[in-house]
Backbone as ProteinMPNN parsed JSONL, in Angstrom:
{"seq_chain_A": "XXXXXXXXXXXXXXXXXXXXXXXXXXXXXXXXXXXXXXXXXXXXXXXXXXXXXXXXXXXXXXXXXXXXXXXXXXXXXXXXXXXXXXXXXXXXXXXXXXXXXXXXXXXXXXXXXXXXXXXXXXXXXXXXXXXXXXXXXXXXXXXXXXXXXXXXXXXXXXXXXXXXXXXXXXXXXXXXXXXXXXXXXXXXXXXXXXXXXXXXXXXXXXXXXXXXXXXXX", "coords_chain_A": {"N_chain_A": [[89.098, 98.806, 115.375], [89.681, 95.505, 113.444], [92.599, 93.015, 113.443], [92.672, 90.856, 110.792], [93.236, 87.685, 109.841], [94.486, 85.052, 107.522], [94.919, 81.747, 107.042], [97.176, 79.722, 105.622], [96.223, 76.454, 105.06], [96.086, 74.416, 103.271], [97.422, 73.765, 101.29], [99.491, 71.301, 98.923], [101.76, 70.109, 99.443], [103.639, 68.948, 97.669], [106.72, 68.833, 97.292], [107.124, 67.487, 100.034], [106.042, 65.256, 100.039], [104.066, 64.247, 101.085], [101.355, 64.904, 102.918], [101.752, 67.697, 104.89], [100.422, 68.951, 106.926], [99.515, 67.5, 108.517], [101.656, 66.087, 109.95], [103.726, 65.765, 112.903], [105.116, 67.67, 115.736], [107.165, 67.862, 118.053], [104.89, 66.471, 119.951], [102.079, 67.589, 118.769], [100.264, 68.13, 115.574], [101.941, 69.713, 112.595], [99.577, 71.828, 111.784], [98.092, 71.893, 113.915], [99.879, 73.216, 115.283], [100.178, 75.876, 114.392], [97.724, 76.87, 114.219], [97.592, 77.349, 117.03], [99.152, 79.566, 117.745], [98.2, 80.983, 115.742], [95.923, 81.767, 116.589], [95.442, 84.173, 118.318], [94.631, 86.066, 117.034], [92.149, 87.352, 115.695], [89.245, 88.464, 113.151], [89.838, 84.631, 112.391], [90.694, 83.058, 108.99], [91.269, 79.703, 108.105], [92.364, 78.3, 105.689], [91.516, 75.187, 104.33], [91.825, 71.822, 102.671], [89.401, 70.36, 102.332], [88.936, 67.196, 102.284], [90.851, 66.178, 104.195], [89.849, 66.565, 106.763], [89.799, 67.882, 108.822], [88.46, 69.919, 109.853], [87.256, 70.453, 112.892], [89.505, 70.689, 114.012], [90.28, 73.944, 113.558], [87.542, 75.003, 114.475], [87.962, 74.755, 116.747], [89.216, 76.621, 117.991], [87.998, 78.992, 117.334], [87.86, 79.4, 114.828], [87.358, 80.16, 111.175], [87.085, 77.504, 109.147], [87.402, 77.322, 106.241], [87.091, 75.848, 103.155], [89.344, 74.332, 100.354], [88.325, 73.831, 97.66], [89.656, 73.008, 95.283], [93.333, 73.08, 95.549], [95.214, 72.047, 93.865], [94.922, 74.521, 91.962], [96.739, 76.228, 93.207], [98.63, 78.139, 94.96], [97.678, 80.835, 95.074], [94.626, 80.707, 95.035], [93.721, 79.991, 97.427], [94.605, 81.543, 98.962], [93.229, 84.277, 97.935], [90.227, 82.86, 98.282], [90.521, 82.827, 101.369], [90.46, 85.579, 102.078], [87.995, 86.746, 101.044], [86.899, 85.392, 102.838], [87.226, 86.599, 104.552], [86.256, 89.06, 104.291], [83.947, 88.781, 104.013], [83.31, 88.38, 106.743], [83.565, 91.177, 107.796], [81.163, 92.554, 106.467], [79.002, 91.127, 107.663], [79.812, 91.66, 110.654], [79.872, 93.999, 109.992], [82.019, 95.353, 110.454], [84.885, 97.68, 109.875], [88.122, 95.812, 108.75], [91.597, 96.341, 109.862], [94.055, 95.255, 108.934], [94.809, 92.62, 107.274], [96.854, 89.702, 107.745], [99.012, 87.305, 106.58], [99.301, 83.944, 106.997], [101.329, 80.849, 107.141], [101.227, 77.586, 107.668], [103.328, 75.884, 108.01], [105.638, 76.508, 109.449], [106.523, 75.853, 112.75], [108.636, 76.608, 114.561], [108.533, 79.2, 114.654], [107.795, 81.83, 116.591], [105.507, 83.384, 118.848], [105.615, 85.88, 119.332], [106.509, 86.792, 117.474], [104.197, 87.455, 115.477], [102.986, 88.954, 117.433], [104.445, 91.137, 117.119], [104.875, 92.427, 114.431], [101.78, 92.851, 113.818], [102.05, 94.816, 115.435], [103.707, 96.647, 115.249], [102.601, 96.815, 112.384], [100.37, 98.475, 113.376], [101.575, 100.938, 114.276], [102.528, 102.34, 112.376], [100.338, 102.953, 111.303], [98.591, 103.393, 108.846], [97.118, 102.266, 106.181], [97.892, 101.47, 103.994], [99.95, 99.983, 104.213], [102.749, 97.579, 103.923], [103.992, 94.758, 106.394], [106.809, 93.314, 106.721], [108.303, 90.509, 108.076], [111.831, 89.805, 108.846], [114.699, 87.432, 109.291], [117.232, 85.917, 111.184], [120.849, 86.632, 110.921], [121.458, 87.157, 108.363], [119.132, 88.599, 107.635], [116.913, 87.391, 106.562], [113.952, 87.408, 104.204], [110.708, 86.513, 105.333], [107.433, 85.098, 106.378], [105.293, 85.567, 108.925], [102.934, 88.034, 107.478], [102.393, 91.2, 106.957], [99.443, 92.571, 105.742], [98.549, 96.113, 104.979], [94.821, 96.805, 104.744], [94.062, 97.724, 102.764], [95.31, 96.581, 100.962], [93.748, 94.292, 100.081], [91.556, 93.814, 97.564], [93.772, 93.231, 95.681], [94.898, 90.78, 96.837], [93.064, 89.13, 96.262], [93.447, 88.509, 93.954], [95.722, 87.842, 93.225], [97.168, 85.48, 91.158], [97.661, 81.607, 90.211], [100.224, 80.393, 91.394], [101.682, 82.195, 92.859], [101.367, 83.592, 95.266], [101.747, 86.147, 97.941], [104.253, 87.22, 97.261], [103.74, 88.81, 94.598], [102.821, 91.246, 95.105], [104.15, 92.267, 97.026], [106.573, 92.78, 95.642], [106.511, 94.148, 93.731], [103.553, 96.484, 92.949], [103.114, 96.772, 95.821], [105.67, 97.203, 96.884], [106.823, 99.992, 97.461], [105.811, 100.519, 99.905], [106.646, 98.727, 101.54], [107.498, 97.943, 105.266], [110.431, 96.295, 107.083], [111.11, 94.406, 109.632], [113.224, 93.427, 111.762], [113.859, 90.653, 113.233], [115.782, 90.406, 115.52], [115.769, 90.028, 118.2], [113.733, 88.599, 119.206], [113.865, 85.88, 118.505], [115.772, 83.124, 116.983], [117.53, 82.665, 114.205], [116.507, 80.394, 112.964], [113.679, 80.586, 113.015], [112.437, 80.99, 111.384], [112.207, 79.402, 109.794], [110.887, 77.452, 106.919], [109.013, 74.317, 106.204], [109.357, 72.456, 103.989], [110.149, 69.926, 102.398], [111.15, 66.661, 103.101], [114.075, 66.769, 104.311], [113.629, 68.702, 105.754], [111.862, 68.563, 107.884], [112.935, 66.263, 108.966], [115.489, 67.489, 109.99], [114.127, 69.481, 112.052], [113.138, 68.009, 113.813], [115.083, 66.667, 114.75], [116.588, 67.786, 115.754], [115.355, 69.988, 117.489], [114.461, 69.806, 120.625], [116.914, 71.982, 120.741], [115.532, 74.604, 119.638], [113.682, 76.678, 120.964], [110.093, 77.555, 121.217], [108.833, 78.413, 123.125], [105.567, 78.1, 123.288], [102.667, 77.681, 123.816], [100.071, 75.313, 123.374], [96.699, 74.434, 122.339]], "CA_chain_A": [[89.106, 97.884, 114.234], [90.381, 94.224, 114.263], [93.434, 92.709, 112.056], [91.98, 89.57, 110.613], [94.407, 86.494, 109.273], [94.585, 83.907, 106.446], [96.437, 81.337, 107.521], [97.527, 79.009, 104.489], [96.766, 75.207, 105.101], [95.576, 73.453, 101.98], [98.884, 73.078, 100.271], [99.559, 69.593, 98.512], [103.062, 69.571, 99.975], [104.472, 68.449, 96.671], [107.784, 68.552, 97.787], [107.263, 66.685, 100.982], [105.328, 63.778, 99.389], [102.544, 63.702, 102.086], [100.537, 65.917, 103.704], [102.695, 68.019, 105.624], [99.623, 69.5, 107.679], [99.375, 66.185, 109.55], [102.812, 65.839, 110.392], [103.581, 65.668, 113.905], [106.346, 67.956, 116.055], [106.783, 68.402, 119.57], [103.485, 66.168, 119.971], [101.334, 68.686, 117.827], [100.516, 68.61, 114.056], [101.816, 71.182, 112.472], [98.347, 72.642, 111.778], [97.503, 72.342, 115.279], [100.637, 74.43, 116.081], [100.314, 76.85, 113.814], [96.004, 77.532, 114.788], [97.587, 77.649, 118.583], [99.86, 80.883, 117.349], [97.973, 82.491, 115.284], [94.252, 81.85, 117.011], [95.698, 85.03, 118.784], [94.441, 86.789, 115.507], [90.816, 87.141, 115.224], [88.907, 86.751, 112.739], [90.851, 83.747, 111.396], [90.022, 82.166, 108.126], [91.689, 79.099, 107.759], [91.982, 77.694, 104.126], [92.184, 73.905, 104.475], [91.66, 71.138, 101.78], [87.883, 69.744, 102.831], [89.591, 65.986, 102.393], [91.747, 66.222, 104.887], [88.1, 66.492, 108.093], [90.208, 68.757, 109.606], [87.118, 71.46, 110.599], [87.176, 70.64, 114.332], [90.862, 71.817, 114.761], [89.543, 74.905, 113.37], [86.511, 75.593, 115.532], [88.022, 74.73, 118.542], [90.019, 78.045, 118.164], [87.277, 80.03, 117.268], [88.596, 80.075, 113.455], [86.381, 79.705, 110.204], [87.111, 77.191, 108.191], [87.595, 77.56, 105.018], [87.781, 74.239, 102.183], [89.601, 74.617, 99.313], [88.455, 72.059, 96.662], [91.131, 72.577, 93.803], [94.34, 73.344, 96.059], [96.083, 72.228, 92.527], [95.665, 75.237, 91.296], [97.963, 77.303, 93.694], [98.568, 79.367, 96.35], [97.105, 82.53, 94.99], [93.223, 80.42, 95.602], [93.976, 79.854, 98.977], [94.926, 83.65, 99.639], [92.025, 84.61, 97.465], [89.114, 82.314, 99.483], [90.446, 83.387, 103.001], [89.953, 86.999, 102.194], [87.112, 86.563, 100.822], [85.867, 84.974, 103.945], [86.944, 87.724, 105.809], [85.439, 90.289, 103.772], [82.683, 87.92, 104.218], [83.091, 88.629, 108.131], [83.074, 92.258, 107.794], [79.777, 92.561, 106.013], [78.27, 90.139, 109.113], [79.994, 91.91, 111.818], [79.744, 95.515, 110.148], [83.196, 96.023, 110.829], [86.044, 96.753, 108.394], [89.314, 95.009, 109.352], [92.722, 97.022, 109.375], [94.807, 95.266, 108.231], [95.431, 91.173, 106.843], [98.38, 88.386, 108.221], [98.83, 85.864, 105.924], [100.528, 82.908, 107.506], [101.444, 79.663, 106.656], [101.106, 76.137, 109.133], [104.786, 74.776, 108.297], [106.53, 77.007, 110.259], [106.509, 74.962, 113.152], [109.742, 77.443, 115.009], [107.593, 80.359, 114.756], [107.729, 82.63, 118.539], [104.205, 84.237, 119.03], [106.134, 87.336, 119.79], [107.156, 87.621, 116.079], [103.228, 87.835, 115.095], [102.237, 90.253, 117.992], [105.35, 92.691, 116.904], [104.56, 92.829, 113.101], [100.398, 93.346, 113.953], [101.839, 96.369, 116.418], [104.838, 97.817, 113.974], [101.903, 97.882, 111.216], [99.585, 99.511, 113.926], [102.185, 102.202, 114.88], [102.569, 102.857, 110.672], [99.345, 103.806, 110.947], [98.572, 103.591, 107.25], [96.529, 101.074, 105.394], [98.92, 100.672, 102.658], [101.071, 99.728, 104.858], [102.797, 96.159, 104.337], [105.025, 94.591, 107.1], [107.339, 91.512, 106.459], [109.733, 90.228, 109.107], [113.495, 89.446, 108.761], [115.027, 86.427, 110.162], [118.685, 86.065, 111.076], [122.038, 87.459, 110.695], [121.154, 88.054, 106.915], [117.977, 89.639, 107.72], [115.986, 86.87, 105.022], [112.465, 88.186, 104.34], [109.552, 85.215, 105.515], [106.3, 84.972, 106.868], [104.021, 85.638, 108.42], [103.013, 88.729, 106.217], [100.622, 91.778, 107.252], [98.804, 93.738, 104.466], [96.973, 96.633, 105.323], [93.214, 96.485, 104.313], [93.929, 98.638, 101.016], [95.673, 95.5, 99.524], [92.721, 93.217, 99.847], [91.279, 93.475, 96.239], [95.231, 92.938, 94.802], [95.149, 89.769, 97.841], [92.678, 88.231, 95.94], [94.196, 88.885, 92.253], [96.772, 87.344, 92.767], [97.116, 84.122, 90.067], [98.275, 80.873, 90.812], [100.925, 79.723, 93.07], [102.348, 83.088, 93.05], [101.414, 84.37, 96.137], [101.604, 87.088, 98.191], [105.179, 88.175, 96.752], [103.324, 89.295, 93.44], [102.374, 92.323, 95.574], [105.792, 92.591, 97.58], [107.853, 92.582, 94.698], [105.524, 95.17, 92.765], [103.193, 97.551, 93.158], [103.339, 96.86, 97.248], [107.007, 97.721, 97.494], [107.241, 101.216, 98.382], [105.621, 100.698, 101.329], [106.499, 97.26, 102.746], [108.435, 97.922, 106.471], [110.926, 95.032, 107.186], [110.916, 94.217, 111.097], [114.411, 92.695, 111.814], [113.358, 90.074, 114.537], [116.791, 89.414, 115.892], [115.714, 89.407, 119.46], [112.541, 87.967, 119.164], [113.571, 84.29, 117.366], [116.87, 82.51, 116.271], [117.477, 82.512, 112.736], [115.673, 79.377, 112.633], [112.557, 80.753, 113.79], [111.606, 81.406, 110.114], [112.397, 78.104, 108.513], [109.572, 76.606, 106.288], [109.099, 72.883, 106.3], [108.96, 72.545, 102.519], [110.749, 68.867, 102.75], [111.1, 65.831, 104.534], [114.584, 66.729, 104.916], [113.588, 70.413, 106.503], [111.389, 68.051, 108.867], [113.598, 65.554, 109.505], [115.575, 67.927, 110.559], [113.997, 69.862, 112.634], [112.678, 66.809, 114.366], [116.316, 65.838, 115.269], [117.417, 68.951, 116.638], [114.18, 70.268, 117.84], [114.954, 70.235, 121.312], [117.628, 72.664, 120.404], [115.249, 75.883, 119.834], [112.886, 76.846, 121.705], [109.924, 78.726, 120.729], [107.96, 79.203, 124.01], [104.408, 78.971, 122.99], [101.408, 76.842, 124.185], [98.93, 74.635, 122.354], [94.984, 73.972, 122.887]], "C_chain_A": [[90.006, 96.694, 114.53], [91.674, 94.521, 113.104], [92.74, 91.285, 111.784], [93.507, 88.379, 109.923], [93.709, 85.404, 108.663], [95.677, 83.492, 106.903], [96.318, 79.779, 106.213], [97.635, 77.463, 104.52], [96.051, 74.091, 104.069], [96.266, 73.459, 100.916], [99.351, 71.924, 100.034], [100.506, 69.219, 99.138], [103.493, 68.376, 98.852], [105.829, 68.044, 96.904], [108.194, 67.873, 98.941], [106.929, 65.137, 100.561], [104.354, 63.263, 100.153], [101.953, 64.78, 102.941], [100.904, 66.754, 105.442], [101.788, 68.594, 107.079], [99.721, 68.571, 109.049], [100.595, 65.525, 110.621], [103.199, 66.241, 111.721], [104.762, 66.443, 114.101], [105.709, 68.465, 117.489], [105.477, 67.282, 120.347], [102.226, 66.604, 119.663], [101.265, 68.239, 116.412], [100.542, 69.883, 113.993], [101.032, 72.321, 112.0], [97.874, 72.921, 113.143], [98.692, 73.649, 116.077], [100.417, 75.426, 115.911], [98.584, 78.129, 114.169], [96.228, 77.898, 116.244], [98.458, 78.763, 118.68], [98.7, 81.669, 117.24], [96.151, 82.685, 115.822], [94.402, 83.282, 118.326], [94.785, 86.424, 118.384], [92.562, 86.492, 115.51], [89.497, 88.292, 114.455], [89.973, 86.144, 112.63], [90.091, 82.826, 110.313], [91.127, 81.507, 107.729], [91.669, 78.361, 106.706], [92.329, 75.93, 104.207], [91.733, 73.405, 103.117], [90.452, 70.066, 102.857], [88.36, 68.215, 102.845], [90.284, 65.373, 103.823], [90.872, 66.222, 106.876], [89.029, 67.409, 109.127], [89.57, 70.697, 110.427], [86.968, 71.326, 112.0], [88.106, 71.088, 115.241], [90.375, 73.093, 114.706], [89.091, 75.505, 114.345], [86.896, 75.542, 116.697], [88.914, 75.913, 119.263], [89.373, 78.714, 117.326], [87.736, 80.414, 115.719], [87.608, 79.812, 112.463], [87.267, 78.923, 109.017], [86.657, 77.624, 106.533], [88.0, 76.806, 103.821], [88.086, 75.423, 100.547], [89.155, 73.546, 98.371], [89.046, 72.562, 95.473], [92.262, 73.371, 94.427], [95.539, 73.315, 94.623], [96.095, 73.538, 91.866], [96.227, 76.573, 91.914], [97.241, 78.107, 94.822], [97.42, 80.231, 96.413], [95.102, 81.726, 95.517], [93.276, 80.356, 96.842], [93.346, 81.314, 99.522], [93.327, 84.081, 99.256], [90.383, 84.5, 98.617], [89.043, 82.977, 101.069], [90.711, 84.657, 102.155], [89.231, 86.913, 102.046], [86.079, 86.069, 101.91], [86.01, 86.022, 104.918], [86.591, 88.774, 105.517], [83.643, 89.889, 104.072], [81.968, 88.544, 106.378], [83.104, 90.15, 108.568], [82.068, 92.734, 107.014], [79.037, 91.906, 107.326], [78.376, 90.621, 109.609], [80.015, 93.48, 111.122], [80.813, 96.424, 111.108], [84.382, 95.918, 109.977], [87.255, 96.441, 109.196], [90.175, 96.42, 109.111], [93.611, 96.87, 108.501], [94.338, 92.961, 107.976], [96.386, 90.504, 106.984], [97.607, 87.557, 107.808], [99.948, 85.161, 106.205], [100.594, 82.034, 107.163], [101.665, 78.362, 107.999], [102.627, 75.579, 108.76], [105.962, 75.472, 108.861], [106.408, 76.84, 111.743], [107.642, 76.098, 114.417], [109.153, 78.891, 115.443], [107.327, 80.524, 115.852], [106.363, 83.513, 117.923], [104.74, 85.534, 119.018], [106.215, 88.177, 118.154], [105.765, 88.062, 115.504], [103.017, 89.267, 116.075], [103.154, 91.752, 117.19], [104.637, 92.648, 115.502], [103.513, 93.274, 113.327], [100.866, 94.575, 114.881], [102.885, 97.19, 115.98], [103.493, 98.192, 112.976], [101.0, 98.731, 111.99], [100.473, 100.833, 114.276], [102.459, 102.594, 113.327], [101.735, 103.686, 110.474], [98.811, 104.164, 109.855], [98.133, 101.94, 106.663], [96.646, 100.661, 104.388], [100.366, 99.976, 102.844], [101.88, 98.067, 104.628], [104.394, 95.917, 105.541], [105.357, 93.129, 107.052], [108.421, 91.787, 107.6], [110.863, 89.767, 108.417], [114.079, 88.773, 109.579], [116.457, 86.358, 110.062], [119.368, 86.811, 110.93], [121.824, 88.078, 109.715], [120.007, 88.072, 106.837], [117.153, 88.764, 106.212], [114.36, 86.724, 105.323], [111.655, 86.661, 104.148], [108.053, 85.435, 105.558], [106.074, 84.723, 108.332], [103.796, 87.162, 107.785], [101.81, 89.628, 106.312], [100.411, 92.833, 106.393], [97.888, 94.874, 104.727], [95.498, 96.724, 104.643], [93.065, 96.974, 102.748], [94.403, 97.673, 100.031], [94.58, 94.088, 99.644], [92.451, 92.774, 98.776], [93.126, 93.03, 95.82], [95.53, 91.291, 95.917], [94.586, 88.767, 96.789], [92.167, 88.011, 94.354], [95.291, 88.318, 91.825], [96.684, 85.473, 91.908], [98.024, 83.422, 90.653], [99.208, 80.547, 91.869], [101.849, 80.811, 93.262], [102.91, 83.467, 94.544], [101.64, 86.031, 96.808], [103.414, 88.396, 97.659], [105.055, 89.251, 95.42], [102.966, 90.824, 93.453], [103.722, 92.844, 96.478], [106.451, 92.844, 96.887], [107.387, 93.547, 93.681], [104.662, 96.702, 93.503], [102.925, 98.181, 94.745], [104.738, 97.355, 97.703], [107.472, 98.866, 97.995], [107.016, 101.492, 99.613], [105.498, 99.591, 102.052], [107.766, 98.368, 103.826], [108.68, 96.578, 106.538], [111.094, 95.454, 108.711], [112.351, 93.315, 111.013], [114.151, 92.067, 113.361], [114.611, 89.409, 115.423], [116.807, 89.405, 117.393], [115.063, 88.714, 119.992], [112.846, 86.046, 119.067], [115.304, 84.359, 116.831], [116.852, 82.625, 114.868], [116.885, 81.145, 112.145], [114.03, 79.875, 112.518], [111.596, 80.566, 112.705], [111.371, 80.56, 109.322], [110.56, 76.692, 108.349], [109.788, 75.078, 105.678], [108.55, 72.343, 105.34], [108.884, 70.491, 102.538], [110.822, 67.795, 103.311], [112.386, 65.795, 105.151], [114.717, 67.972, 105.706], [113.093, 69.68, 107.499], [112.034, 67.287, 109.626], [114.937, 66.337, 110.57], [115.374, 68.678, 111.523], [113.722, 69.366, 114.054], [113.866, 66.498, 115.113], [117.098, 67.121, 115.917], [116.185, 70.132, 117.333], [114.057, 70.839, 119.641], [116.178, 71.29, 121.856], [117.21, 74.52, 120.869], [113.961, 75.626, 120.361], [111.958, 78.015, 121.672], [108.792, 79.172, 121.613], [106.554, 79.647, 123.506], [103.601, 77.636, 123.822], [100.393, 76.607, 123.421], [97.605, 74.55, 123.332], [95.273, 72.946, 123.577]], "O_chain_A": [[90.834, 96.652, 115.44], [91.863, 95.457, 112.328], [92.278, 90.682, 112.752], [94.654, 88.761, 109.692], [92.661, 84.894, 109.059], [96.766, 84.01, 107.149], [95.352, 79.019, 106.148], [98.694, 76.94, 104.172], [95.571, 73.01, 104.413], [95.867, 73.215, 99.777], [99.722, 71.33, 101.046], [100.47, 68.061, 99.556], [103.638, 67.183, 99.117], [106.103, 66.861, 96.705], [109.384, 67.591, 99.078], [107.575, 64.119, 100.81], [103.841, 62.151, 100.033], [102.701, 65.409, 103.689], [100.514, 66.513, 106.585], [102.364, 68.666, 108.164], [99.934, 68.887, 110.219], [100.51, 64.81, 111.619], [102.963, 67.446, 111.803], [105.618, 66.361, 113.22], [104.686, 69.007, 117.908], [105.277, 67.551, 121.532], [101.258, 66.082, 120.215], [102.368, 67.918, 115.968], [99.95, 70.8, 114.561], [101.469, 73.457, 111.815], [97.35, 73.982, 113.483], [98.512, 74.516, 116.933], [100.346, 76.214, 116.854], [98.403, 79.341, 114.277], [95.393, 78.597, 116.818], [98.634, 79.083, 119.856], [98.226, 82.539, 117.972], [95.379, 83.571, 115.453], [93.52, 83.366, 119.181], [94.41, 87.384, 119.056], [92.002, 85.413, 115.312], [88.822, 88.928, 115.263], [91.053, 86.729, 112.71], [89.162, 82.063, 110.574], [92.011, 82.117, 107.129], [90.745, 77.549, 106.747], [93.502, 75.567, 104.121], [91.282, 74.238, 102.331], [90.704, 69.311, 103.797], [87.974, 67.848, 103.955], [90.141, 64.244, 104.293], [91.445, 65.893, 107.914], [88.693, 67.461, 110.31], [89.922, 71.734, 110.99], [86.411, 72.325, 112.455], [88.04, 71.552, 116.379], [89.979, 73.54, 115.783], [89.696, 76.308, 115.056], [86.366, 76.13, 117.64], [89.212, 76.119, 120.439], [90.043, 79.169, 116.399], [87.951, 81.587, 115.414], [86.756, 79.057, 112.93], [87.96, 79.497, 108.176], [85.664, 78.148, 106.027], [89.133, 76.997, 103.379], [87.594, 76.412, 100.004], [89.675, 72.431, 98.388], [88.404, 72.175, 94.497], [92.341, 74.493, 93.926], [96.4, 74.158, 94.37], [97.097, 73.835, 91.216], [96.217, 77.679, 91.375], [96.155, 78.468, 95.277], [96.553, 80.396, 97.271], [94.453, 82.363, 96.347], [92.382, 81.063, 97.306], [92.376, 81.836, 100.071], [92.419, 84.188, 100.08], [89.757, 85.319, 99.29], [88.098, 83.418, 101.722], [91.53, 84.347, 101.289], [88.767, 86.886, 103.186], [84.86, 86.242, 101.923], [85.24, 86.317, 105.832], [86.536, 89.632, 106.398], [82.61, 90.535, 104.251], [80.906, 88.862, 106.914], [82.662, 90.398, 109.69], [82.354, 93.926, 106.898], [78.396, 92.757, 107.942], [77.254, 90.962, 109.983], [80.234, 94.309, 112.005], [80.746, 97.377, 111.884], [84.886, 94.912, 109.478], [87.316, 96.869, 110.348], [89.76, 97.371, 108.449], [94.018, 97.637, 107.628], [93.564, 92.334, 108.7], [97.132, 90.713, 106.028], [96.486, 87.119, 108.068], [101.12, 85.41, 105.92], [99.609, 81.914, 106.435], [102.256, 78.508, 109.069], [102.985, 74.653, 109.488], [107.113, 75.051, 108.746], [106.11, 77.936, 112.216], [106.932, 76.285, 115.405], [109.398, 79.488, 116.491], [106.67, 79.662, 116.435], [106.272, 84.108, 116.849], [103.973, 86.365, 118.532], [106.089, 89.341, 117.774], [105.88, 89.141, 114.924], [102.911, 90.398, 115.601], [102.744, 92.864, 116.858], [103.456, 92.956, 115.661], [103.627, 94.49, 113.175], [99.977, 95.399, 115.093], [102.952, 98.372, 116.319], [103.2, 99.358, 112.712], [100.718, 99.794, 111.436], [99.809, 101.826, 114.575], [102.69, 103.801, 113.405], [101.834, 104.75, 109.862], [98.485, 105.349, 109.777], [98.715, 100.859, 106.751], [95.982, 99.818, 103.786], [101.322, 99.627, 102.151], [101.385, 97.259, 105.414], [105.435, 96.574, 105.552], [104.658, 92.132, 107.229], [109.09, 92.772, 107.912], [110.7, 89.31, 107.286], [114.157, 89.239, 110.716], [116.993, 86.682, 109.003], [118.906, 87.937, 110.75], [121.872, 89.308, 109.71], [119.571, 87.5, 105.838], [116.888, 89.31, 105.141], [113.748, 86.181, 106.244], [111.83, 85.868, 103.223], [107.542, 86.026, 104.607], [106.607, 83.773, 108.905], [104.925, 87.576, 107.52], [100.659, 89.323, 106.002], [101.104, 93.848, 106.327], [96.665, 94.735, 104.722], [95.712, 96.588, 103.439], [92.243, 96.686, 101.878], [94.185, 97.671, 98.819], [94.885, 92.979, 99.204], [92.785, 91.619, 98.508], [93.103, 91.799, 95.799], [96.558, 90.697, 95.592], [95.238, 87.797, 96.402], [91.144, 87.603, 93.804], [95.783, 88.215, 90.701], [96.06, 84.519, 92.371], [98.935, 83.862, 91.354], [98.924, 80.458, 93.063], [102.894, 80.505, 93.838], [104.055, 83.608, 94.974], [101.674, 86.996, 96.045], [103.603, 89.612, 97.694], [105.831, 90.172, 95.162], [102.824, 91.547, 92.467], [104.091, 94.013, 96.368], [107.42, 93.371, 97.433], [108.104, 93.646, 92.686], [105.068, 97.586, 94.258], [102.662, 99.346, 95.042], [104.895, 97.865, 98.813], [108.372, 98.906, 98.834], [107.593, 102.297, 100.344], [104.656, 99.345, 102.915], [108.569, 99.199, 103.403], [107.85, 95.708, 106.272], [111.202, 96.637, 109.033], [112.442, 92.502, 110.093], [114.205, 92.719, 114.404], [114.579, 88.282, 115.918], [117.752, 88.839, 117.941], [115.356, 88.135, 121.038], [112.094, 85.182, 119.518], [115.9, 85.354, 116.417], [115.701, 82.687, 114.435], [116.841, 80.925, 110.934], [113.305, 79.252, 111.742], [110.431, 80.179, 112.795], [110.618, 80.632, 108.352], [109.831, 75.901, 108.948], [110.621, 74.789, 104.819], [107.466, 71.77, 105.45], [107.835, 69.86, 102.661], [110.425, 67.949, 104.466], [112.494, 65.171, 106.206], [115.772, 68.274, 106.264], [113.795, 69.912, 108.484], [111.921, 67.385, 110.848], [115.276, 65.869, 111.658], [116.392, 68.808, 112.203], [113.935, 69.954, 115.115], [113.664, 66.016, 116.227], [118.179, 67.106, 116.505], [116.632, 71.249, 117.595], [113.675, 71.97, 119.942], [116.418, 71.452, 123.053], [117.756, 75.328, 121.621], [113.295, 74.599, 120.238], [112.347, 79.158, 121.911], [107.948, 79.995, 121.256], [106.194, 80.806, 123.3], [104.24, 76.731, 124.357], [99.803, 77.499, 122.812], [97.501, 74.584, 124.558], [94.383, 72.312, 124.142]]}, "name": "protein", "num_of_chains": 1, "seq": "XXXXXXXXXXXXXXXXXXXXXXXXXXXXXXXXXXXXXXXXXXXXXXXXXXXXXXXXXXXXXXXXXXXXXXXXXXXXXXXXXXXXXXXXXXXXXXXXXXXXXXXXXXXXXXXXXXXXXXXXXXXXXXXXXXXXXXXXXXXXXXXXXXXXXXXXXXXXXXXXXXXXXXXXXXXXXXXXXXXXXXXXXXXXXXXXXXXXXXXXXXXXXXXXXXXXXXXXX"}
């Protein structure tokens, strides 16, 4: 059985004030970084905002687009759609998935290593109620990316507005999330989400700093 991934890029970036997808680091947007991680992961249903003509990054890593047309109203559609497409892809391929990683494109710091370990801690769980969140840093602070086993699908795509996937972490998923403490994997940066233009600006200016050893298309 595969693991399949939603990876989260049709967010308004309210708090940045421009379309954070597009935003350049390293010589990459950080959509293109984030499809050159996690295109590791297959399927992948990428949730974009159809505006944005960004379907040929996509395909060129074997991923299925996925348009959102009302990103306004939150996260939880996003999440929703990409499952939905990958429930979509087990009906087609007559295969059920294991488990679900839901990631997000503005983590930009993000070591490939930290996806393969979480997809092979929840495979050694062995349990499809299984959820596994990583832990970044000294104080072990719980991020993304975020693997659900297959049993929380329907509750994936239940969740209301811009909740997200904590609505299920913080509830009826909690007895059985495993936390992965990635402190050899990734700096305590590794985890930081590029909400901001001063999370970007920074990262931008000290960038050469960490180093997260991966390779783009």
């Amino acid at each position: 059985m595969a693991i399949g991934c939603v990876l989260l890029g049709a967010g308004q970036s309210k708090r940045m004030g421009c379309a954070k997808q597009l935003l350049t680091y390293q010589g990459h947007t950080l959509l293109e970084s984030a499809l050159s991680k996690y295109s590791r992961i297959q399927p992948l249903a990428v949730v974009i905002d159809p505006c944005m003509g960004v379907e040929d990054m996509v395909y060129k890593v074997q991923g299925i687009p996925v348009p959102n047309e009302h990103p306004q109203w939150g996260q939880g559609t996003s999440i929703r759609l990409g499952v939905e497409a990958l429930l979509q892809w087990e009906h087609t391929q007559k295969e059920r998935l294991e488990a679900i990683v839901c990631g997000v494109i503005d983590q930009p710091l993000l070591n490939v290593q930290v996806i393969d370990d979480l997809c092979n801690t929840f495979r050694d769980i062995g349990d499809e109620k299984a959820i596994v969140q990583p832990q970044y840093g000294p104080n072990q602070e719980r991020g993304n990316p975020v693997v659900f086993g297959r049993y929380w699908a329907d509750a994936l795509r239940l969740i209301p507005g811009d909740m997200g996937g904590r609505v299920i972490l913080r509830g009826e998923g909690a007895p059985h999330v495993t936390y992965v403490w990635l402190e050899r994997q990734c700096t305590m940066h590794s985890g930081i989400d590029v909400d901001t233009k001063e999370d970007y600006d920074r990262i931008v200016s000290e960038g050469g700093r960490y180093e997260t050893n991966d390779s783009h298309p």
